[in-house]
N, C-alpha and C positions, 0 to 999 in steps of 0.2 A: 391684327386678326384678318384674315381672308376666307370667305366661302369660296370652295372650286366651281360647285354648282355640279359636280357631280350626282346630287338624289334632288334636285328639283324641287320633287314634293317635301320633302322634308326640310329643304329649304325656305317654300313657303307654308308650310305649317309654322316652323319656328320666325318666321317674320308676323303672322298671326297673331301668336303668344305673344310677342312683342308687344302688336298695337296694341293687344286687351291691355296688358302691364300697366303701358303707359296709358292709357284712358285711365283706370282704376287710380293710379299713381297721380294725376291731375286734377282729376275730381276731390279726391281723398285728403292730398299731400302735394298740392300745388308749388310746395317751393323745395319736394323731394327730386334729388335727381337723375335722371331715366337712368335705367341700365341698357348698358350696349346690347347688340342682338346676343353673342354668345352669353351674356349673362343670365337675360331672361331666358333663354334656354337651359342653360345650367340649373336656375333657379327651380322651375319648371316642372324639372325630373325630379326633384326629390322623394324620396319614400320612406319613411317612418321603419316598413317592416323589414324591406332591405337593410335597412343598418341593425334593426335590431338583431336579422336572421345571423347575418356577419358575425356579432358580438357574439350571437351562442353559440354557432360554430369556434371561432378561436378560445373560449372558454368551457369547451368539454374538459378539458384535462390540461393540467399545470405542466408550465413550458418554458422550466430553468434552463437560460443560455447554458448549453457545452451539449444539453443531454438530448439522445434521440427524439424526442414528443417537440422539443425546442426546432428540431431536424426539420418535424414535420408538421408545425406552423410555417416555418420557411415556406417550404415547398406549396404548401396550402396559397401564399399571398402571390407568389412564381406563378402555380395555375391560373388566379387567378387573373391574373396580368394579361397572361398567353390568351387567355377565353375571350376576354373584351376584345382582341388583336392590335394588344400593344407590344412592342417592342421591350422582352425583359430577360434579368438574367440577376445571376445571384454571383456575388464576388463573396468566398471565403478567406477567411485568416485563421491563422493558429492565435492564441492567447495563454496565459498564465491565468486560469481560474481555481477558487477556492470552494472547497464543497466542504459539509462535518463528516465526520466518522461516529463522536460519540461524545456526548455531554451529562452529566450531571449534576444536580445540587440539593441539598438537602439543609436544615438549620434546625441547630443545637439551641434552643431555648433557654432561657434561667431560671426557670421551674423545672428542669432537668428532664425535659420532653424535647423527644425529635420529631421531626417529620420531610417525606421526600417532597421538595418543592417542582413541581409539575413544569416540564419546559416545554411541550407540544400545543399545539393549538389545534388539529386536526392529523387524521389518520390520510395516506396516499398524498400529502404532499411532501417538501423538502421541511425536517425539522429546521424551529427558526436558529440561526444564526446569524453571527457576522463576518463575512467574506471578507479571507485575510487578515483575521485574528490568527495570533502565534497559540500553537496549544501549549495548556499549561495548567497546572490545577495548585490550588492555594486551600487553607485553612486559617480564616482570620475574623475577627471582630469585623460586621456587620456597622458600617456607617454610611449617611446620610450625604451626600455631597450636592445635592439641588441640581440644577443645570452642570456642575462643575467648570463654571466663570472662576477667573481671576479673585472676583469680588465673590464670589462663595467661598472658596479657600481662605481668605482676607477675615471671613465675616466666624469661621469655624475657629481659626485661631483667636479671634478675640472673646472666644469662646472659652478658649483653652481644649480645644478637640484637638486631638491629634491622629492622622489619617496612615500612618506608614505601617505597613504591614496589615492594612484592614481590607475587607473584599467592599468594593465602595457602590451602593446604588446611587445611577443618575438616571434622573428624568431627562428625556429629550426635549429639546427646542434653545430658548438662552442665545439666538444667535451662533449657536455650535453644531459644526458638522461633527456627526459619529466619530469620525477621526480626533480632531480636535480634542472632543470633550475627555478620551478615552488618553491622549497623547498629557492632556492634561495631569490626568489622576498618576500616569504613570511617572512623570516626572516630580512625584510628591510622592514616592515611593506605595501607593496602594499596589495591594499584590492582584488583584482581578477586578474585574468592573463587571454590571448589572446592568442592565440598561431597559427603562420601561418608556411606556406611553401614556400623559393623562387623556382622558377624555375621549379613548374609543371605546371598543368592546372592551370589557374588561378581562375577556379569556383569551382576546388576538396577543398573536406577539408581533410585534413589529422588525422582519427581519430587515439586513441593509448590510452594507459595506464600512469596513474602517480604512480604508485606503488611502492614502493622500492624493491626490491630481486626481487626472485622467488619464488613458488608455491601459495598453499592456504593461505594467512595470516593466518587463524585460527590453522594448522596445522604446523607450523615451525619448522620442522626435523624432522616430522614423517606423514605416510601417515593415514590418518581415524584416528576413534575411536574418541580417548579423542580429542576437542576442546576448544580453545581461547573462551573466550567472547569479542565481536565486540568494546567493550569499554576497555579491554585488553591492556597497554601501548605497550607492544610487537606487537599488532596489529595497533591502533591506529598512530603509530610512523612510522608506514609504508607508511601513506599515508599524502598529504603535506596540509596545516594547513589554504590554503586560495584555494577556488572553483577556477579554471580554465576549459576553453573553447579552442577549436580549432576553425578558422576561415581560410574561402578562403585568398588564396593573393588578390584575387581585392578588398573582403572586408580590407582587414588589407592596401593595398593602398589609398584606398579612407579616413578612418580614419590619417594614417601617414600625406598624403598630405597635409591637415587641421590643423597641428600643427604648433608650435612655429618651426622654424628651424633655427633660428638666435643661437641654440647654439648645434649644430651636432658635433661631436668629429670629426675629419679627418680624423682618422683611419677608422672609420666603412664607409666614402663616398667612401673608395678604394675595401671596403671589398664586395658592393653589387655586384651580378650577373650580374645589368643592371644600364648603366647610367643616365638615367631618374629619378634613385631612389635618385638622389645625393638632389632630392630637399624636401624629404621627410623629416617632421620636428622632433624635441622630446619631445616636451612640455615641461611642463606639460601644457598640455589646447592648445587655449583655448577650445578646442573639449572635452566635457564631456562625461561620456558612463554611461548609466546604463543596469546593467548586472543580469539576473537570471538563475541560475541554480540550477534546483531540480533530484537528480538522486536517485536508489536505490540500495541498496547493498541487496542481495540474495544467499540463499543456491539454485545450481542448479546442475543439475548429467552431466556431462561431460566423455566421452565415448573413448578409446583406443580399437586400431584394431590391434591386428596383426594375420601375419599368422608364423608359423613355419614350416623349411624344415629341417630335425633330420640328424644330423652328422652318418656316418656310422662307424667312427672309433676315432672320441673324440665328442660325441654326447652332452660328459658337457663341451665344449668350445662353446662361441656363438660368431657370429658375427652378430653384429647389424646394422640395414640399418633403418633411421626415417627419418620421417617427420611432421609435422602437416597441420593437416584438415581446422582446422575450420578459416575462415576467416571476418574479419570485415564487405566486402560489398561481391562480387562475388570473388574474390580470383584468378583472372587467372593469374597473377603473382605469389600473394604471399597470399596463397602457394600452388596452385592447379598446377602452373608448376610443381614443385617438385613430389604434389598430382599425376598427371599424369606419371611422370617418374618411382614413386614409382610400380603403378598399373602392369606398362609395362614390370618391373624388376622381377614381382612377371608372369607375361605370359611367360619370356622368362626363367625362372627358370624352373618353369613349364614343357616345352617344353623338358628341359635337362632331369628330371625329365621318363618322359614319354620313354625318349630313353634307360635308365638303369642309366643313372647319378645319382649320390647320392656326397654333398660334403663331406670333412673328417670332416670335425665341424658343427656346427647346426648354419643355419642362421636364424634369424629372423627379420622380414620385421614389421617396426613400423609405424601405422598414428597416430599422438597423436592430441588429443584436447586442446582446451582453452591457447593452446601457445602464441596467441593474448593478454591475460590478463595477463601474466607473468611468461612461462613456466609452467602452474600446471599443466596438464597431462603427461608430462616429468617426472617431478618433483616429482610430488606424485607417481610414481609408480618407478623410482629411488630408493626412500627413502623407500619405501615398499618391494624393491628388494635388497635392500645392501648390505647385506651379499653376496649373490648368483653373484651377480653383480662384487663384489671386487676380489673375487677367482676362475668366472667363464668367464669373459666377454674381447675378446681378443681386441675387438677396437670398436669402432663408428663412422658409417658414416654420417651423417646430410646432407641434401638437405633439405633448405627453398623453397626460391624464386628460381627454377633453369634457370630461365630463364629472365630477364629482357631489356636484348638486347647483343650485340655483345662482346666478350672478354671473358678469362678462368678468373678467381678469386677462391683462394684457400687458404685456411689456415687449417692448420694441427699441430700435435705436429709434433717435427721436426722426431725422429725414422722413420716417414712414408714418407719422401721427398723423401728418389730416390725410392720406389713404385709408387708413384705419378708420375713421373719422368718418370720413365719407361712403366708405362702405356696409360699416353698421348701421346707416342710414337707409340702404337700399334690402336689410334682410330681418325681418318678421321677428319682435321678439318669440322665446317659445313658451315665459309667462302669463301673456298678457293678450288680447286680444283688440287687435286694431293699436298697435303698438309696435314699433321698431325696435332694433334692439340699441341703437343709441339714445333712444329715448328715455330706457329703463336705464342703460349703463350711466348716462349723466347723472339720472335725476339720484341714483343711487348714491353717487361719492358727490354731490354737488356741482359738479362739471366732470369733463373728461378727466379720467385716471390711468395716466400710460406710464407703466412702470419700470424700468430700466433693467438691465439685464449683467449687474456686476454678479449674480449670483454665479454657483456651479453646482448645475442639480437638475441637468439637463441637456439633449445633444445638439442645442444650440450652442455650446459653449466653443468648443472645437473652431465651429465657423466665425463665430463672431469674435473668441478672445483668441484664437492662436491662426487664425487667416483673414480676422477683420474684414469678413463680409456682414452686410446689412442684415439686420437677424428681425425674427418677431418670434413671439411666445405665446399660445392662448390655452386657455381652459375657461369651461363652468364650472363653478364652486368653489369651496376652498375648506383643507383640513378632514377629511371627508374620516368618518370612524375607524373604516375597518382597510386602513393604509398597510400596505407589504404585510398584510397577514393571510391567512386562508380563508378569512370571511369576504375578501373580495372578489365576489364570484355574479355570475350572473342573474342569482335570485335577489342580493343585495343590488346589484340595477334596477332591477326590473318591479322592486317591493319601496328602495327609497333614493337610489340618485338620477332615475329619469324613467319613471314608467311608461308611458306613451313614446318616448322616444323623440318628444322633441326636442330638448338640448342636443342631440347628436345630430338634428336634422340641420340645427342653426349654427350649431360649430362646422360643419360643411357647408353650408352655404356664403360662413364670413370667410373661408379658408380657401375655397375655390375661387370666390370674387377678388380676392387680392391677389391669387395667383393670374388670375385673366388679367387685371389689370397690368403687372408686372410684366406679362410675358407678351400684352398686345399691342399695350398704350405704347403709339409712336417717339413722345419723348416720354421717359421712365418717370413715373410718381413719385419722384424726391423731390419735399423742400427742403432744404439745408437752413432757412432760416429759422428752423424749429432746434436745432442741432445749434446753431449758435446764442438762440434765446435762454437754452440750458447748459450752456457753458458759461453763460455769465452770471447764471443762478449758481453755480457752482463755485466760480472765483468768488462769489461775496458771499458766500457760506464758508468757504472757507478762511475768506476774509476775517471773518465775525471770531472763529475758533482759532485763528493764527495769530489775533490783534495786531502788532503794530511793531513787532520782534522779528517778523521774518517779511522782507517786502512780496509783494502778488504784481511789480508792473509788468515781469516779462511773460507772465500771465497773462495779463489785461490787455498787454499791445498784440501778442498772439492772437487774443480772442475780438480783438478790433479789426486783426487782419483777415480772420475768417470771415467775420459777419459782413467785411466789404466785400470779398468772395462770393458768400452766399447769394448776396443783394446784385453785386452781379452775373450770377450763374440764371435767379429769380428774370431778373431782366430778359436775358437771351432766351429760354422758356418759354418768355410771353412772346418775345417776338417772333419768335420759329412759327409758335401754335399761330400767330397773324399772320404770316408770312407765308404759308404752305408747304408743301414738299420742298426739302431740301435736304436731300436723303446723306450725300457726306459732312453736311454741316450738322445736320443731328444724331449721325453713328458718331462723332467727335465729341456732343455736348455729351450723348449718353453714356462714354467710354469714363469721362469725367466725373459724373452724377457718380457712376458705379464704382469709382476709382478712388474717388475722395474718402471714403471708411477706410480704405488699406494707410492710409497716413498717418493713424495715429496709432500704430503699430509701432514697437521697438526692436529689434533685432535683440538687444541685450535682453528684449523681457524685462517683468517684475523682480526686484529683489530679493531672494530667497525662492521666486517660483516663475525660473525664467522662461518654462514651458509658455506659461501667459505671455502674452505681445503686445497687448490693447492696455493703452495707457490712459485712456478714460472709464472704461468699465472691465472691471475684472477682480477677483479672489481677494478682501482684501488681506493685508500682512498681517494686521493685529484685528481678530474676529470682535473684539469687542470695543473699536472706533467707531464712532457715530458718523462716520463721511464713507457711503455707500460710491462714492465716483472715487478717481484718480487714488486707484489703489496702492501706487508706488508711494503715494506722501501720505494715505493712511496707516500704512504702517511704520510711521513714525512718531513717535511722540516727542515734545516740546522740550527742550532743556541739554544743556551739555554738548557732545559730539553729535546729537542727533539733529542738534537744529543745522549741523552745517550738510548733512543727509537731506533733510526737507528740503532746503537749498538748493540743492541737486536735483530732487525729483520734481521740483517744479519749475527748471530749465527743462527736464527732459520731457515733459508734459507740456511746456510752452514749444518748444522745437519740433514735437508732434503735432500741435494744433495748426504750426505753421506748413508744415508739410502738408496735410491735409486741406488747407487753402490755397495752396500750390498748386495740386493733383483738381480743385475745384478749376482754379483757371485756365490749369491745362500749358503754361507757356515755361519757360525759363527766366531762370531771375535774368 
């Protein structure tokens, strides 16, 4: 961080704020520690109505990536960029997006009564659907399918149910992505699939995507140019083989209620939210559905915002800060909270800006598009950026949804936990007063809960599993009601997930201070012995579930070679910070610190999903393995040809962990 000293007074205004900080900070919180000038500056500025004003503006009107209103949110984050006098510009791409044409459903009861079953949630936005569903309409016996796990199909045949040719309702959640669940029922011959939500509004529908991966289908590891044809098995394969629909919970109760219930597994009557459900039946019947769904797949230009603030002394390091724009209905969760925090990070930059601030690395401030449909804005400009990206790019911060009700929720690679740590320490919980917000985040989970990032459900993904850059994840709350429906709008902010506005005030402020740190602090804020403390939580978990069938040494020796890495990368760290300025001995240590994540990278990718790279966290193979890491050996199970697979994947997970203590030393063998 450098002042020019270009405004003087505002120079020392913000040296002022400082000392008050730290007085208060001393008195208060004597073993809290000071924030740097640009922090308490940062800290400073914040404004409650500012962020709010943001949130109402990008939540007038629903702003589905492809379609003009989407156009002109872009343009809207553009100005605003241009108005602070930052450096900005919008990079477009074409995409393969799915919109409806036309759906319906209705159910033939066994009292010889019909009725039209309602699919709308609200009038002026997009009716709910699932982007890139195949259209297709069906007439069949009404059954029950729970999550549609492995063990629910398991659990209906010991039943004696049988589901082929039936229109199957599944609840969401089960550890299943939409895809997944929907890829499931199809391969068990159901002719259409239903798909509800417990436990929100009961009239929202929950739209979303059946897609498999991320980006453009057409486009699959490269951004533009050459394209897939739509009929492309590589594209084709990506989407699942029978038309599915999203419906309300009252719809999907009023159908359950009507069914056969004389044969409900026991498991699933313990598993509902609500006990009233226990009397909901499975069929098959005798409630029939008939179902249509006609949608369409399209080329549409989908729009990336960023602005850039240019490093004054490593101008080719960046730190990156994203989020995306475009939302299913009005977005004031998800993801115009974030949308909002993003805008306000780029005023209070700004602001530092304007006083002679300039950081040591160049940050850049990302909105991305069509995240809804499957990461492609991320994605395709990821994969457009790779190079640049893999040798230039020190970490990523992600903010979706920042705000959907009360609590911190944080996943990170592990290198970045005591930043994290240490930061939440320096900003104001927004429950509690006289309260930080690591204070409330520990007390809540017992200790720190930093939670790992093998999911995909997010445009962190891109960065972290297919360019193995340093990632973080944040929001408030979690599961919040009125998720991808039309009730997510800015009265439901403003009435129950942050009325005052101060969750949005403290998700900018945990979001900017780790960007300051990232992009000022002379050596970069990784420790790697946090990264090697959870690898070897991992080897003896895996340990536990592999027994004594498959050996873990070249595991063990890998993760012994890292943690002497770490312990000595830890060492040079302490000595530089004792040592002073030693400006090409620590653009060397930091090229390292920042280099180390791209080593456990594979070129071949995961198996079956070798878009994936990241051999410690990423998608795993079988969704319902209980080892959340080393995704190549989760998707394996134990027994026959597979144990000599598992064998495999845990050389090539050792040979990664070895790379990456490699790229920690810096030297050649």
């Amino acid at each position: 961080m450098a002042f020019s000293g270009k405004n003087p007074t505002c120079t020392l205004l913000f040296l002022l704020s400082l000392s008050l900080l730290a007085l208060h900070t001393l008195l208060h919180h004597p073993r809290r520690p000071l924030p740097s000038l640009s922090a308490a500056a940062f800290l400073s500025s914040a404004s409650n109505s500012t962020v709010a004003a943001y949130l109402r503006h990008l939540t007038l009107r629903p702003h589905l990536a492809g379609t003009p209103l989407s156009l002109s949110a872009a343009l809207f984050v553009h100005s605003h960029f241009l108005s602070l006098g930052l450096a900005a510009r919008i990079a477009n791409f074409s995409a393969l997006l799915s919109y409806p044409s036309h759906s319906s459903l209705s159910a033939h009861f066994g009292n010889g009564s019909a009725a039209e079953i309602p699919l709308s949630d609200a009038g002026g936005v997009v009716p709910p659907y699932h982007a890139y569903s195949p259209s297709g309409a069906a007439y069949g016996a009404a059954v029950f399918l729970n999550f549609g796990r492995e063990r629910d199909y398991a659990a209906l045949a010991a039943q004696g149910v049988g589901v082929r040719g039936c229109v199957g309702l599944l609840r969401r959640g089960g550890g299943l992505s939409r895809h997944e669940a929907v890829a499931n029922a199809a391969a068990r011959g159901v002719a259409a699939v239903l798909m509800f939500t417990e436990g929100g509004f009961k009239e929202g529908v929950e739209r979303g995507t059946v897609m498999e991966g991320v980006g453009d289908p057409l486009t699959p590891g490269w951004a533009g140019g050459e394209r897939l044809e739509a009929d492309d098995p590589r594209v084709a394969g990506r989407f699942p083989g029978v038309p599915s629909m999203p419906v309300s919970e009252a719809a999907a109760e009023r159908i359950l209620g009507s069914l056969d219930r004389a044969r409900l597994p026991s498991a699933w009557r313990e598993s509902f939210k609500s006990g009233d459900r226990r009397c909901w039946g499975v069929g098959p019947g005798p409630t029939m559905l008939n179902f249509t769904y006609k949608g369409e797949q399209t080329m549409a230009t989908i729009h990336n915002v960023f602005a850039v603030i240019r490093g004054s002394e490593e101008a080719d390091r960046y730190v990156l800060l994203g989020n995306h724009r475009d939302a299913w209905t009005y977005g004031a969760v998800d993801p115009n909270s974030g949308t909002a925090a993003l805008l306000d990070i780029a005023r209070r930059f700004a602001l530092l800006v304007r006083s002679g601030w300039s950081p040591r690395r160049t940050i850049v401030l990302c909105s991305w598009d069509a995240e809804e449909f499957g990461m492609i804005g991320s994605t395709e400009w990821v994969e457009q950026n790779l190079l640049n990206l893999g040798s230039k790019a020190v970490a990523y911060f992600n903010v979706d949804c920042a705000v959907q009700g009360p609590g911190l929720f944080v996943s990170a690679t592990p290198q970045l936990d005591d930043l994290l740590v240490e930061v939440t320490k320096q900003v104001k919980d927004p429950d509690s007063e006289n309260a930080y917000v690591y204070e409330r985040w520990a007390a809540a989970n017992g200790g720190v809960n930093i939670q790992r990032l093998s999911r995909v459900d997010s445009d962190f993904a891109p960065f972290l599993q297919h360019a193995g850059i340093a990632s973080i994840d944040m929001y408030f709350g979690i599961d919040f009601p009125v998720y991808h429906t039309a009730f997510d709008s800015y009265d439901w902010m403003v009435n129950f997930g942050d009325p005052l506005f101060h969750r949005h005030v403290t998700v900018t402020g945990i979001w900017g201070l780790v960007a300051l740190r990232l992009a000022d602090d002379p050596i970069l804020p990784f420790n790697y012995l946090s990264y090697s403390a959870e690898l070897q939580e991992y080897k003896n978990a895996l340990n536990a579930l592999m027994g004594e069938s498959i050996s873990l040494d070249p595991l063990a020796a890998a993760i012994e070679d890292f943690t002497a890495a770490a312990n000595e990368a830890d060492g040079e760290i302490k000595k530089l910070r004792a040592d002073g300025p030693a400006l090409l001995r620590r653009r060397a240590l930091n090229d390292r610190l920042m280099l180390a994540e791209r080593g456990f990278l594979d070129p071949e990718g995961l198996p079956g999903r070798e878009w994936f790279k990241h051999l410690v966290y990423g998608p795993r193979g079988d969704p319902e393995s209980e080892i959340e890491f080393f995704p190549g050996v989760s998707g394996k199970r134990k027994g026959g040809d597979e144990e000599a697979k598992i064998r495999h994947e845990i050389w090539r997970v050792s040979r990664a962990i070895r790379r990456a203590a490699s790229a920690l030393r810096g030297g050649l063998t």
